[in-house]
C-alpha atoms as one frame of an Amber mdcrd trajectory, in Angstrom:
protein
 216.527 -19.625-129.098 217.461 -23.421-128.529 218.065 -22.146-124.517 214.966
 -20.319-124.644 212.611 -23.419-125.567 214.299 -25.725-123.275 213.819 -23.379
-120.154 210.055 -23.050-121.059 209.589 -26.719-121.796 211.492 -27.369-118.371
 209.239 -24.906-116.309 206.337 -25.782-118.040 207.039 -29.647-116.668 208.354
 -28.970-113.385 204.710 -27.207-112.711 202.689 -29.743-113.980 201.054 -27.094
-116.734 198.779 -27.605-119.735 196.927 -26.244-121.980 194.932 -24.308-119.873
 196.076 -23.179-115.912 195.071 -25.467-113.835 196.403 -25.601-110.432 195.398
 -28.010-107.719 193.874 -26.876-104.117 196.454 -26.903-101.749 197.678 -25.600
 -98.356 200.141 -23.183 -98.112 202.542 -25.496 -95.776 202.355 -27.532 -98.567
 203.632 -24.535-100.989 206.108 -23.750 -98.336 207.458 -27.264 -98.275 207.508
 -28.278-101.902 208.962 -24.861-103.308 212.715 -24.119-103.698 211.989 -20.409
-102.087 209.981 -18.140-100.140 210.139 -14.655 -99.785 208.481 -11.312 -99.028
 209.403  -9.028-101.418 208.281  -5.609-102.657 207.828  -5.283-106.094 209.755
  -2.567-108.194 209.908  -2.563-111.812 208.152  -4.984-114.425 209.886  -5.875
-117.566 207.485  -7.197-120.515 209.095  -9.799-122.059 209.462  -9.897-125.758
 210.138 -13.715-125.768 208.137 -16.063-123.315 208.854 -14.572-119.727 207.995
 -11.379-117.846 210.440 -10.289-115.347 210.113  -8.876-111.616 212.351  -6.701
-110.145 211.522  -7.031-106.378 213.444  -5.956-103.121 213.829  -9.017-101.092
 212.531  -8.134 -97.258 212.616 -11.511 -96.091 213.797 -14.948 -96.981 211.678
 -17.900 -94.757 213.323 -20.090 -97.161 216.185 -20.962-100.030 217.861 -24.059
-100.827 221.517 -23.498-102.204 220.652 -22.341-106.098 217.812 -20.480-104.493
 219.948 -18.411-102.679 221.800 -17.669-105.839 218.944 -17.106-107.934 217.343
 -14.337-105.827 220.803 -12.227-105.206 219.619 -10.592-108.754 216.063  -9.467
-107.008 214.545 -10.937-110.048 211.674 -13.118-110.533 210.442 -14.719-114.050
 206.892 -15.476-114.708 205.198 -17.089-117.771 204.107 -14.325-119.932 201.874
 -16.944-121.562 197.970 -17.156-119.454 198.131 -21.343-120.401 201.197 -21.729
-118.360 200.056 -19.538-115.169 201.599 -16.530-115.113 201.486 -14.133-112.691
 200.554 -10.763-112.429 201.797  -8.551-109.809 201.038  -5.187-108.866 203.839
  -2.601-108.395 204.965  -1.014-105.006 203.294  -3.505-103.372 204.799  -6.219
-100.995 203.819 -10.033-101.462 205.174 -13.262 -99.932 206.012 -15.495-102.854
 206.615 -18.969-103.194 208.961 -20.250-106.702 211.454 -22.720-108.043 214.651
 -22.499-109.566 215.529 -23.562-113.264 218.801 -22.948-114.554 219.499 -20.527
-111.786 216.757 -18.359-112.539 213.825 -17.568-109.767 210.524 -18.643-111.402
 207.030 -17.772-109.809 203.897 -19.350-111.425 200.327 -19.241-109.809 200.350
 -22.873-109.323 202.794 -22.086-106.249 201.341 -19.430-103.576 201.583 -16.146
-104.156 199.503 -13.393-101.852 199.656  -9.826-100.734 201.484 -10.044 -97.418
 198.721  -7.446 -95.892 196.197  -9.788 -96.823 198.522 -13.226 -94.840 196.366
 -13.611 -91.395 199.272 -13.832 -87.660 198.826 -17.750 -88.484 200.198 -17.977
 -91.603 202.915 -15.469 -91.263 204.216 -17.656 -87.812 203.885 -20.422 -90.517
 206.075 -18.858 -93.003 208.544 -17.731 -90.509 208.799 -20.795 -88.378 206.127
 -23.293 -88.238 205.636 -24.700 -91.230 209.623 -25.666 -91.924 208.953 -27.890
 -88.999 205.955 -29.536 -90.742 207.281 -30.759 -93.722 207.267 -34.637 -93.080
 202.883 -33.933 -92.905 200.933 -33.866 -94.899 197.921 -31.637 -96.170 194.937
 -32.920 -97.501 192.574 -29.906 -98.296 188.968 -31.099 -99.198 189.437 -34.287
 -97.764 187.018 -35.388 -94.899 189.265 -38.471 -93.095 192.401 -40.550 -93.290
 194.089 -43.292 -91.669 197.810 -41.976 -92.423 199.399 -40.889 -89.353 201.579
 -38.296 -91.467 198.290 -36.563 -92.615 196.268 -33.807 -91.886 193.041 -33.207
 -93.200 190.887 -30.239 -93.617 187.245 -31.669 -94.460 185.280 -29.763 -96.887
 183.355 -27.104 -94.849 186.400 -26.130 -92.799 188.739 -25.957 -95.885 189.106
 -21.925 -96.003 189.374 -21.977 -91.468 192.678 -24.344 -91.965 194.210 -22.759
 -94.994 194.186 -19.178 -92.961 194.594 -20.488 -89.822 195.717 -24.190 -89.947
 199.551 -25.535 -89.437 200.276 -29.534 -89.275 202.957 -30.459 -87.013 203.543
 -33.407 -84.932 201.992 -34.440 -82.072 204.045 -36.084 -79.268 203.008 -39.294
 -80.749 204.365 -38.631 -83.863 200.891 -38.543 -85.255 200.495 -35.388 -88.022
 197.741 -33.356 -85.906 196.233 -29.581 -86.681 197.907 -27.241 -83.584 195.597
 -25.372 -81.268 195.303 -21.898 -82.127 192.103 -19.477 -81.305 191.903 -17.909
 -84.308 191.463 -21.811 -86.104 189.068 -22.177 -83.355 187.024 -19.360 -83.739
 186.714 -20.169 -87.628 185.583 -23.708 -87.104 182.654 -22.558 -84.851 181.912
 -19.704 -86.794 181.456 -22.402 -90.018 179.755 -24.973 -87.978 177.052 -22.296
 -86.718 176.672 -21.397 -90.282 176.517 -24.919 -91.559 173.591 -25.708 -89.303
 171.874 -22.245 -90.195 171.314 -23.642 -93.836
């Protein structure tokens, strides 16, 4: 029971939850970058928990990403979620396929909603080249959503009209400069417009 309390108490920290689940606004290259894995997996089987977790059993499709424990942690297909709604659990729906981003405590694969979690039907052609190859490379940017400017050269912002255009569409990389710049990409392009017409329109 001892085990069981520490675990929670550990999770609970290393996701910054409280009483209630909160989670701050942020990109997914920013998900990518900070979590221990990502995956697209299909999901299985659920196990209720009696205790404090529910349990996933997912087939793994594809891993963009897995440090060393990670790795470990996911040969078992299984992912733990609070089963508690004040430390973010998540709810997944069976037979269907999401990309999944977690950490790793005491080699077990944890998923909360505080990391990003999405159908993988729903992921637009940017994010997906993200996942698979983009967004590794952007992990010394950074990703500002909501903010309108900044004078780091290691930051990207994404305003606060544009937010939703650079969170489907965005990825930060560096420029040949170094500078942390958005990349060209039509699809970013056509979003933009589309919010500036509406913008002016109201």
């Amino acid at each position: 029971m001892f085990t069981r309390l520490l675990t929670l108490a550990l999770v609970a920290g290393s996701w910054h939850a409280t009483d209630a689940c909160t989670c701050s606004l942020d990109h997914p290259q920013t998900h990518f970058c900070n979590s221990d894995f990502v995956i697209v997996g299909r999901v299985q089987k659920i196990f209720r928990g009696s205790d404090f977790y529910d349990a996933y059993k997912v087939k793994i499709r594809n891993i963009f990403k897995a440090t060393p424990k990670a790795a470990v942690a996911l040969k078992a297909g299984r992912l733990l979620t609070p089963s508690l709604d004040s430390l973010c659990g998540v709810t997944l729906q069976p037979r269907e396929t999401y990309v999944i981003t977690g950490r790793v405590v005491q080699l077990q694969a944890h998923i909360q909603l505080c990391g990003y979690v999405n159908k993988w039907r729903e992921v637009t052609p940017r994010q997906r080249k993200g996942f698979r190859l983009l967004y590794k490379q952007g992990c010394t940017c950074k990703v500002h959503m909501n903010r309108r400017s900044t004078k780091s050269p290691n930051t990207c912002v994404t305003g606060r009209i544009a937010t939703e255009c650079y969170e489907r569409h965005g990825i930060c990389l560096h420029d040949r400069e170094r500078r942390c710049r958005w990349t060209r990409a039509p699809a970013l392009t056509r979003c933009l417009q589309k919010q500036h017409f509406n913008s002016t329109m109201t």
